[in-house]
C-alpha positions in Angstrom: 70.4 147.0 95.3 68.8 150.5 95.6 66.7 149.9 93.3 65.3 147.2 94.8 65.4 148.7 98.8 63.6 152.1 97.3 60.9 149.3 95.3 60.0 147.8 98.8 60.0 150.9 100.9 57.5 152.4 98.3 59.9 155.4 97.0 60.6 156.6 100.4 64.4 156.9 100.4 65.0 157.6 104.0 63.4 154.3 104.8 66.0 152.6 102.3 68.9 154.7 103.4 68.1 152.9 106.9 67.5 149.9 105.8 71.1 150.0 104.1 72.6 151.1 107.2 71.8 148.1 109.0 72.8 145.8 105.9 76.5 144.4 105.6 78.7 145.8 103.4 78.4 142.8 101.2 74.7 143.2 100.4 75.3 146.8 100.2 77.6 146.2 97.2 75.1 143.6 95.6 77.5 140.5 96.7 75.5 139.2 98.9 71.5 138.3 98.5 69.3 140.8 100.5 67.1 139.4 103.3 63.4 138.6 102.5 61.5 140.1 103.8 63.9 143.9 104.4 65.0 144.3 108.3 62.2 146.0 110.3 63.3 149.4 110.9 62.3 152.1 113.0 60.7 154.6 110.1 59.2 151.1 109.0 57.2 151.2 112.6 56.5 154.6 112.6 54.2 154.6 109.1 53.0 151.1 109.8 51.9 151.7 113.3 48.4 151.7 113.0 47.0 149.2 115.4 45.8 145.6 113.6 43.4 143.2 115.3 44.5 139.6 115.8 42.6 138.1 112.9 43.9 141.2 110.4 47.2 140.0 111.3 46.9 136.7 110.6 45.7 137.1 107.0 48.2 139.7 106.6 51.4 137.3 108.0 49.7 134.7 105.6 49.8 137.3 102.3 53.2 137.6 103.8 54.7 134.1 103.7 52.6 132.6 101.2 54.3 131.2 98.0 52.2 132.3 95.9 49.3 135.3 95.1 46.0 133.8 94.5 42.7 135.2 96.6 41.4 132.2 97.0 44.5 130.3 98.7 44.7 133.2 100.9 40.8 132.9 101.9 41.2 129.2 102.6 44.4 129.6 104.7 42.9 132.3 106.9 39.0 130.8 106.9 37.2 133.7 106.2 35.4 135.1 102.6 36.0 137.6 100.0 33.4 139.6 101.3 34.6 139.5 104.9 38.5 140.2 103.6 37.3 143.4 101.8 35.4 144.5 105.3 38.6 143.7 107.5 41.3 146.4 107.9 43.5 143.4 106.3 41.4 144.4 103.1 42.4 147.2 102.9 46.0 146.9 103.4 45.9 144.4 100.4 45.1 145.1 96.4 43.4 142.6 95.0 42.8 142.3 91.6 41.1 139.4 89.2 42.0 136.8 91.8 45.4 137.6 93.0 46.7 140.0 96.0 49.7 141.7 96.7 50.7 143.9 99.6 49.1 147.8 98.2 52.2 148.8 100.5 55.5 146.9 100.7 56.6 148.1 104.1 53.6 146.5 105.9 54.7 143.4 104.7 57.9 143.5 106.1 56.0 145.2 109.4 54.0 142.0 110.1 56.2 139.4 108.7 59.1 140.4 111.2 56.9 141.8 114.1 55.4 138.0 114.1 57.2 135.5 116.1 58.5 132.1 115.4 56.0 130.3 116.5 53.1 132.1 115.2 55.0 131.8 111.5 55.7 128.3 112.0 51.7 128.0 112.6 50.8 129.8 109.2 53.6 127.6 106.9 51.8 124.3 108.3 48.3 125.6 107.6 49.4 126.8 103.5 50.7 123.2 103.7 47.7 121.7 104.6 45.7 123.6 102.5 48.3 122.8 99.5 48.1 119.6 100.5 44.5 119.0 100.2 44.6 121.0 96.4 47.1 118.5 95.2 49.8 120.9 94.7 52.9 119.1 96.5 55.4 121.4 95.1 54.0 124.4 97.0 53.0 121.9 100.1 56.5 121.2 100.0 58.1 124.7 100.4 55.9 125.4 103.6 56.3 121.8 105.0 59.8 122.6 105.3 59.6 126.1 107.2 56.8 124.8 109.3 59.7 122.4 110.6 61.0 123.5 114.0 64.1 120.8 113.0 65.5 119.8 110.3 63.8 116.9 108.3 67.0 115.3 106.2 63.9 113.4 103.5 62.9 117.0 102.7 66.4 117.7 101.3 66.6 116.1 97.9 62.7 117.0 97.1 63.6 121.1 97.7 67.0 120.4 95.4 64.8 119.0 92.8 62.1 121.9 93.3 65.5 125.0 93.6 66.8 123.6 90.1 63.2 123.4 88.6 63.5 127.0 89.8 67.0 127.8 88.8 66.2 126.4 84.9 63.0 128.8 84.7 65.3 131.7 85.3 64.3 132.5 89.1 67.6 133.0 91.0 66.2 134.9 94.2 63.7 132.0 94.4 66.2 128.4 93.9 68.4 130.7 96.1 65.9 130.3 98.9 64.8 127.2 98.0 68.6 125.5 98.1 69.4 127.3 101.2 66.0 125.8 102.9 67.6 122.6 101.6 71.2 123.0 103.3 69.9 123.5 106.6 67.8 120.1 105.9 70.2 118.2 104.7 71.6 115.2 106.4 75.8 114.5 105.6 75.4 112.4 101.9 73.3 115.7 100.7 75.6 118.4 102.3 77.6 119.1 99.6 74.6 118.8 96.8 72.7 121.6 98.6 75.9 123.6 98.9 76.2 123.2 94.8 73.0 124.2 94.5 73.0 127.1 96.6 76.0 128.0 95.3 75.0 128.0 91.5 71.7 129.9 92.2 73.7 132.7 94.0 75.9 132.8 90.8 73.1 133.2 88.7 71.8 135.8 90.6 75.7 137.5 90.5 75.6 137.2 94.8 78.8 136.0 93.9 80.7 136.4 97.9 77.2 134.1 98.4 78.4 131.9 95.9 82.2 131.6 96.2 81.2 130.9 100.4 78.7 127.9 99.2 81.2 126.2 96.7 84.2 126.6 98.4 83.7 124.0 100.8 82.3 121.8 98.4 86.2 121.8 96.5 87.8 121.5 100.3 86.2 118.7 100.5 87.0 115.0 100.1 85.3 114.9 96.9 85.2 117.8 94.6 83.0 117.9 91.8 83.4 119.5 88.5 80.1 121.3 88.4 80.9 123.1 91.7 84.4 123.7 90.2 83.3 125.7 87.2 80.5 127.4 89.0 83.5 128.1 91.4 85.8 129.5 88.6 83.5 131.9 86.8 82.8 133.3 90.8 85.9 134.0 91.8 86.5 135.6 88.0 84.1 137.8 88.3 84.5 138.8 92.0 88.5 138.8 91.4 89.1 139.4 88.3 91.1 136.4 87.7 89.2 132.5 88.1 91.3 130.1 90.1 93.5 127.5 87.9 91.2 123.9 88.7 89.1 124.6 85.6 87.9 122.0 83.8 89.0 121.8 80.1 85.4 120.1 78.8 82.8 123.7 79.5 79.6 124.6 77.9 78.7 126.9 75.7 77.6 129.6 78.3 80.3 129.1 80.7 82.1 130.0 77.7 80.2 133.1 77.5 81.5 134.3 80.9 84.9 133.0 80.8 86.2 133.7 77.4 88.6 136.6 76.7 91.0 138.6 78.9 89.9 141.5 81.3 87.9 142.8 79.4 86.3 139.3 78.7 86.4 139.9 74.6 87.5 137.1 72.9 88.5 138.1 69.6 89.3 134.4 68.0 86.1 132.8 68.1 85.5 130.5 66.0 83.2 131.1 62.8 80.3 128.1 63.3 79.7 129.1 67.1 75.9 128.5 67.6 73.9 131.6 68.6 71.3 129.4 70.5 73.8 128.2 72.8 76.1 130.7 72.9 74.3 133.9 71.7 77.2 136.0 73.6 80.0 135.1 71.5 77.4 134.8 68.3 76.9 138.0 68.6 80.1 139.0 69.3 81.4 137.2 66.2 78.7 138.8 64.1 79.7 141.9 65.1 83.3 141.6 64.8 82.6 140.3 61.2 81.4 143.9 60.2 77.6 143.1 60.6 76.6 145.1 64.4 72.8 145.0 63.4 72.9 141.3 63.2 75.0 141.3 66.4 72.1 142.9 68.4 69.1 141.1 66.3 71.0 138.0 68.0 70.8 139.3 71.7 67.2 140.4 71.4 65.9 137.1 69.5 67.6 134.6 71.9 66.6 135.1 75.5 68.2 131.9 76.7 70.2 128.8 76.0 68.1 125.9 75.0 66.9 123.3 77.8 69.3 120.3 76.0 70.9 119.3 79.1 70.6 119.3 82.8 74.4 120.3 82.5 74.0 123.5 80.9 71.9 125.0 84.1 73.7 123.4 87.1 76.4 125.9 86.6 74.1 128.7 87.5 74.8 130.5 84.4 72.8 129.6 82.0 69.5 131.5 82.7 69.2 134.3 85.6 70.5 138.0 86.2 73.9 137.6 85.8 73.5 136.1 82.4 70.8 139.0 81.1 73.7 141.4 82.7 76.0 140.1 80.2 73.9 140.3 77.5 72.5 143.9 78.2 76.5 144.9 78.8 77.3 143.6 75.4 74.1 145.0 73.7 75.3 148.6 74.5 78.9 147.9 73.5 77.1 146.7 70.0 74.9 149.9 69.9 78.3 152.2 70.4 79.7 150.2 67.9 76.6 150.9 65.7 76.8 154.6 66.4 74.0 155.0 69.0 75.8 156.1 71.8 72.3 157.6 73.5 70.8 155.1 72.7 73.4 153.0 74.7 73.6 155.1 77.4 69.5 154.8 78.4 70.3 151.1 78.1 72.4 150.6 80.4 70.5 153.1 82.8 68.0 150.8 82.3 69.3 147.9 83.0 71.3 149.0 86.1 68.3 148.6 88.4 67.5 145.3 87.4 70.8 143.0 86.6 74.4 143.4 88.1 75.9 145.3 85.3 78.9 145.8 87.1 79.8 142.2 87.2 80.0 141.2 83.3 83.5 140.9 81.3 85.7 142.5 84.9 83.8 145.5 85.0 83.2 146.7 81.4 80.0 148.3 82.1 82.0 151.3 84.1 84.2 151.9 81.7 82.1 151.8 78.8 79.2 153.9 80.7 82.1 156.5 81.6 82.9 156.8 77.8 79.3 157.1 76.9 78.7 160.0 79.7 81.6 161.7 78.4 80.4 161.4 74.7 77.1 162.4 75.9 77.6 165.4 78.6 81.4 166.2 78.7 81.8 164.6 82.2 81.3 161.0 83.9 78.1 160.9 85.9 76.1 159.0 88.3 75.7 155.4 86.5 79.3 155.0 86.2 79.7 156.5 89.8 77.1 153.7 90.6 78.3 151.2 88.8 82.1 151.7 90.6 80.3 151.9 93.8 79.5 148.5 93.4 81.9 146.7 91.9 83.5 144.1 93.5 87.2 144.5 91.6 89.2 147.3 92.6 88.3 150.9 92.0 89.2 151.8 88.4 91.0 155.7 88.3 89.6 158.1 85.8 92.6 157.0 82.9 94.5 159.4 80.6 92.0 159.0 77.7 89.0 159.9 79.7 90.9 163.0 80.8 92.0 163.2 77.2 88.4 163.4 75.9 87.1 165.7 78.8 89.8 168.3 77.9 89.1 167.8 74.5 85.9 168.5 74.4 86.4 171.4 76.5 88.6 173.1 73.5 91.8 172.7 75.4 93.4 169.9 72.8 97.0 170.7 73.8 95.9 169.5 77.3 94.4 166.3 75.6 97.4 165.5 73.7 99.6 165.7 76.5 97.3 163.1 78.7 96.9 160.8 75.2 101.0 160.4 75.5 100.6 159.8 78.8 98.3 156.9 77.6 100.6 155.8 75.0 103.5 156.0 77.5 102.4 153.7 80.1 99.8 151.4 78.2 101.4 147.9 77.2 100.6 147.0 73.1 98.5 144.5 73.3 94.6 143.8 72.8 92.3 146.5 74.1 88.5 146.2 73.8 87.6 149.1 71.6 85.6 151.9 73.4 85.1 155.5 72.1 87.9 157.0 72.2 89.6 160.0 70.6 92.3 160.4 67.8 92.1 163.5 66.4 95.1 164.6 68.1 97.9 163.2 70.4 100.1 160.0 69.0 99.1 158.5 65.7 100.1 154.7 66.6 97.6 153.3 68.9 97.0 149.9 70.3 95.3 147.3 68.3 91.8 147.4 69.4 88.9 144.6 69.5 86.3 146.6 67.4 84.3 146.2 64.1 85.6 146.7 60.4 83.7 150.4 60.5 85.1 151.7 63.7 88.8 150.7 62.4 88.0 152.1 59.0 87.1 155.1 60.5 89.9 155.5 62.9 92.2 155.1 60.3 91.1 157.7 58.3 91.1 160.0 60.8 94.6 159.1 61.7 95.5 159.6 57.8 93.3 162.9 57.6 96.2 164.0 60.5 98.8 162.4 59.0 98.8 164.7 55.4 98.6 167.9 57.5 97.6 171.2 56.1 100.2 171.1 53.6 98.7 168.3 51.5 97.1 168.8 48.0 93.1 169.4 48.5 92.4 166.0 46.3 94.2 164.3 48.6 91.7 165.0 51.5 88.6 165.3 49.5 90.0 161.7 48.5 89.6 161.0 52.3 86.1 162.6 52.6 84.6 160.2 49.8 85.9 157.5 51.7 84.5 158.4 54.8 81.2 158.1 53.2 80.9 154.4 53.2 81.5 154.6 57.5 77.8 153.6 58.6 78.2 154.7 62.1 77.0 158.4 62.5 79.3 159.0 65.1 82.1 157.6 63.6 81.2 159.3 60.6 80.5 162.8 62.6 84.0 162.8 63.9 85.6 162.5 60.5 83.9 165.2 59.1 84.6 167.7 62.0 88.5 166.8 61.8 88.2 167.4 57.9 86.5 170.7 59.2 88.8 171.7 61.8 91.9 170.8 58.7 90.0 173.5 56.5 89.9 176.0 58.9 93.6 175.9 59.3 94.0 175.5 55.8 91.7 178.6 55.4 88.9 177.4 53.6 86.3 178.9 55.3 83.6 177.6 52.8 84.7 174.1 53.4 85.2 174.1 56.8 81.7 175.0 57.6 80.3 172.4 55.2 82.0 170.0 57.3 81.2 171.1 60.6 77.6 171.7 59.9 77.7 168.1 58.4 79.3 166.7 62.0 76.5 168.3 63.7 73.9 166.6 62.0 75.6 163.0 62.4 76.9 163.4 66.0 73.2 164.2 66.7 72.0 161.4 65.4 74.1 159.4 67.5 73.4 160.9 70.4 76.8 162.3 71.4 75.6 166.2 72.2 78.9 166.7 74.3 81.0 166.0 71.2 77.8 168.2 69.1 78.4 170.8 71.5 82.2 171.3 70.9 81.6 171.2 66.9 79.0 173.8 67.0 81.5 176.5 69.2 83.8 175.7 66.5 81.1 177.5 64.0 80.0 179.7 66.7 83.9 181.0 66.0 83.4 181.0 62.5 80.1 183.2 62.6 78.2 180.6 60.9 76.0 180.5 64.5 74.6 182.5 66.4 76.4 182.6 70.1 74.7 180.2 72.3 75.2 178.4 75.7 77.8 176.0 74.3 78.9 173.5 77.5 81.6 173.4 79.0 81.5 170.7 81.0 84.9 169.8 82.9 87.5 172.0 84.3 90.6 173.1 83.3 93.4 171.0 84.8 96.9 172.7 85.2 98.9 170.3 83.8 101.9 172.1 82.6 102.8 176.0 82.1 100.7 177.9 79.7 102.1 177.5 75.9 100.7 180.2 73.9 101.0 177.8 70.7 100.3 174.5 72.7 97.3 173.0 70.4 99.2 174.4 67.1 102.5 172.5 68.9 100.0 169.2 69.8 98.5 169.3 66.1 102.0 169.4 64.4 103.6 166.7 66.6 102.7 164.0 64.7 104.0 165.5 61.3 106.9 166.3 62.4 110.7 164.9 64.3 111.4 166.5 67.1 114.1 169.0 65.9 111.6 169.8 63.1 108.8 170.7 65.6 111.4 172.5 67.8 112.4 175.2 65.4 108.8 175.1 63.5 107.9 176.4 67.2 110.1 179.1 67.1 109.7 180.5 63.7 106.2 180.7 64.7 107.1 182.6 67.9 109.6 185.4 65.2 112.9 184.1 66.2 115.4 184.2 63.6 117.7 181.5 62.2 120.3 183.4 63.8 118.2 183.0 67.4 117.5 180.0 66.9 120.6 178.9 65.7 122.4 180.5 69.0 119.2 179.3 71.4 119.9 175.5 70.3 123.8 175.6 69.7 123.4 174.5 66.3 124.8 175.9 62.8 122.6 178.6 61.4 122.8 176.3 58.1 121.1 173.2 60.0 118.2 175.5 61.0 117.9 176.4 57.3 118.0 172.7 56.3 114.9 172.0 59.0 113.0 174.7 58.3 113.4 173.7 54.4 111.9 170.9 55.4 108.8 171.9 57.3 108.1 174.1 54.6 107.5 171.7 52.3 106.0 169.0 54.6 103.5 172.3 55.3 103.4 173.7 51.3 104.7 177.3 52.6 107.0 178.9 50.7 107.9 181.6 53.7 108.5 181.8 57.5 105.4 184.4 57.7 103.2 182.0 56.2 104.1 179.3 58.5 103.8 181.7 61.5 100.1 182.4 59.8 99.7 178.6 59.6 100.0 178.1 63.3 98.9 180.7 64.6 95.4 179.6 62.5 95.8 176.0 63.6 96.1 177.1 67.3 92.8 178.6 67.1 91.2 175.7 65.5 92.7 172.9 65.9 
């Protein structure tokens, strides 16, 4: 919606910001369609003020209402010449170029349409229909017959529904909007409720979904209630509730499919293997993706634009062509290219596509959560698109969640903070299906949820989970074992992230050599994927180790006091894992130089059960003495 009010107010913002203030809240948020033309407001008047004769206005109110942009319509309509246009001050308020015209300045447009009164409108609609009229072109005749109308004509009602679908199949919400609504305040009481469908099913498309769910729900109030509306009704109220209503109809097609399937996060894992990318490129892709092949995923979404013309059904949902459709496919298209590893790449995406489809709408607001993750795996922090997108979402305001904060402290260096927010996560999250989203496992609990993601983003998570799993204390083959492995993950981030845990393993191991081979390989990978933020935190790492030179590493988020300082609280974090309680308890305090005898008085425990634990984190940790374990934290405290 800013996007659009900054477009027509020709980058000046102050003009949108007033603009917006005398909007409702509904069209603010993008619910509800914006007013063509944009209220007149004062800063409107005092840029557009110059004075305008009589004639200059009239060609101008006619560029204004006309339904379409050829010069020579406009000449006709206003009875005057190309030459005498280009010599009128109207000329020069107007570009024309190779036969068409548009307003040079969007604001004047909006000066003369809504500084003209009724009547003087009225007069300009019945002349373009005249003139339409006498070219043959009854389609266009027809749009200005019915707003030269100073009543309602009930025969003009089913021509405009014919004209808003034509309009609706071609992809052009904003216009079958219009048209349908023209048609509604036409219609006589058989065609009510048709024009009500229709409006209804454009605003859908064009995600003006309180615009939609106030069209159709009369419709199934009604005496009669029909299906169409019904489904059109159910994927509104889903998407502007989170939750569709239960009179759904079993029998849907493929792309109301495509909006409905799946839980919150609209990701249906169990689709079936022969779905049919031209009709249902969504879940196609989805499928393909989920099978292990991402690059054939998003060859899917970019080769099919929309679903094939088979059946007059397929459109009169609303869903089958428009914004809200391209806002699903440009949502999934950046979950795809995370997937792939090309989290920049992503990112710019969906910045992209913010100002031009309502991302926030698709599968109950994944487009936030998925932007958030990709702000934090770019800069550290969440920024202004998910900011934007929350602004505007119609479900209710989603809380920064423990994993965020998780990967913010993280990233910062502070992984005992992190850990503690990740069992937060683990505490309060129900097991069930979560759509997977980058993430971070490289310390806190090992058992996470099952996650909705490709073959390659489980692979890698699992190794990462395993590379934490052995600890410090296993046998080098072991984890070199790991590191071929992790060769055959094709996402570079993915990838990146096991070789800096490998790294980070080798610095608390003490294998400086290896480490930095690591590291230096993370950098490389999580640059290629565009993650700097998680770049950033890898090269500090070597910054520690002297192997770069110090630079003006980020650090992008704040501390947060979560709990009194623990001078081992990463080494403590790292080992949890690894270790029972009791184990971790008395590993702890070796590290801090208590004795058996201490700890065996500190704990009211025998001093030969402390020797029996501490036996055992020895071996799980391949020291052979209580100095070498102190060592052992102390070094995985600084690096872990």
């Amino acid at each position: 919606m800013h996007a659009q009010l900054v477009a027509a107010c020709c980058g000046d913002e102050e003009i949108a910001a007033e603009i917006a203030d005398v909007l409702t809240p509904e069209q603010r948020a993008g619910l509800s369609a914006l007013p063509d033309p944009l209220p007149l407001v004062p800063g409107i008047r005092a840029v557009v003020g110059a004075a305008l004769s009589r004639s200059d206005l009239r060609i101008l109110l006619i560029a204004a209402v006309c339904v379409d942009d050829r010069v020579d319509v406009l000449l006709e309509a206003g009875g005057t010449t190309m030459t005498g246009l280009m010599d009128s001050a109207a000329g020069s308020v107007l570009s024309l170029v190779a036969g068409r015209f548009w307003y040079a300045d969007p604001r004047v447009r909006i000066y003369v349409h809504e500084s003209a009164d009724l009547a003087a409108r009225t007069a300009v609609h019945r002349t373009l229909q005249a003139v339409y009229e006498a070219r043959g072109e009854a389609e266009r005749a027809l749009w200005h017959r019915a707003l030269g109308c100073m009543q309602g004509d009930g025969a003009l009602a089913r021509p405009l529904l014919r004209l808003s679908a034509q309009a609706l199949d071609a992809g052009q919400a904003d216009r079958a909007y219009a048209i349908a609504r023209e048609a509604a305040s036409h219609a006589d009481a058989p065609d009510v409720d048709a024009a009500r469908i229709a409006a209804g099913r454009a605003a859908l498309s064009g995600g003006w979904l309180d615009d939609a769910v106030a069209w159709l729900t009369p419709v199934m109030a009604g005496a009669h209630p029909d299906a169409s509306a019904a489904q059109a009704l159910s994927i509104a109220t889903m998407l502007r509730y989170g939750a569709a209503p239960s009179a759904i109809e079993d029998e849907r097609d493929a792309a109301d499919r495509d909006l409905l399937a799946g839980h919150w996060a609209g990701i249906d894992a169990s689709i079936p293997e022969d779905i049919d990318p031209n009709a249902a490129p969504l879940r196609a892709a989805l499928r393909a993706a989920l099978g292990g092949d991402v690059t054939e995923g998003l060859r899917i979404l970019a080769v099919v634009t929309a679903p094939p013309h088979a059946t007059a059904q397929s459109a009169s949902h609303g869903v089958a062509h428009g914004p809200l459709l391209r806002a699903h496919r440009e949502v999934l298209a950046a979950l795809l290219r995370t997937w792939h590893g090309e989290l920049g790449e992503a990112r710019a995406a969906l910045e992209r596509a913010a100002s031009a489809v309502p991302l926030a709408l698709p599968f109950c607001g994944l487009a936030i959560r998925l932007a958030r993750r990709l702000e934090l795996a770019c800069d550290g922090r969440s920024g202004e698109l998910s900011a934007a997108l929350e602004a505007v979402s119609p479900l209710p305001r989603m809380q920064a969640r423990p994993v965020e904060r998780a990967i913010a402290a993280y990233l910062s260096g502070r992984s005992d903070e992190a850990s503690v927010h990740l069992g937060i996560w683990a505490e309060r999250t129900a097991r069930g299906i979560d759509i997977g989203l980058p993430g971070l496992d490289e310390v806190g609990p090992l058992e996470v949820p099952v996650q909705v993601q490709p073959p390659d983003a489980a692979h890698a998570g699992a190794l990462r989970r395993q590379i934490r799993a052995v600890g410090v204390g296993a046998a080098g083959a072991a984890l070199d074992d790991i590191a071929e492995e992790a060769r055959s993950i094709r996402s570079p981030f993915e990838r990146g992230r096991i070789e800096a845990l490998l790294g980070i393993v080798a610095l608390t191991r003490g294998e400086a050599a290896a480490a930095t081979r690591h590291l230096r390989a993370s950098i490389g990978m999580l640059a290629d994927a565009g993650a700097d933020a998680w770049r950033c935190a890898v090269e500090a790492r070597l910054v520690k180790l002297g192997e770069l030179p110090v630079i003006d590493v980020r650090t992008p988020t704040t501390p947060i006091q979560i709990c009194a300082t623990d001078p081992l609280g990463v080494c403590r974090s790292a080992w949890q894992p690894m270790l029972t309680a009791r184990e971790l308890e008395i590993a702890m305090l070796i590290a801090e130089g208590a004795s058996n005898r201490d700890i065996a008085e500190r704990l009211h425990l025998s001093v030969r059960t402390i020797e029996v634990h501490a036996g055992r984190v020895f071996r799980k940790f391949d020291v052979r003495t209580r100095g070498e374990l102190t060592a052992l934290a102390h070094r995985t405290n600084q690096h872990g």
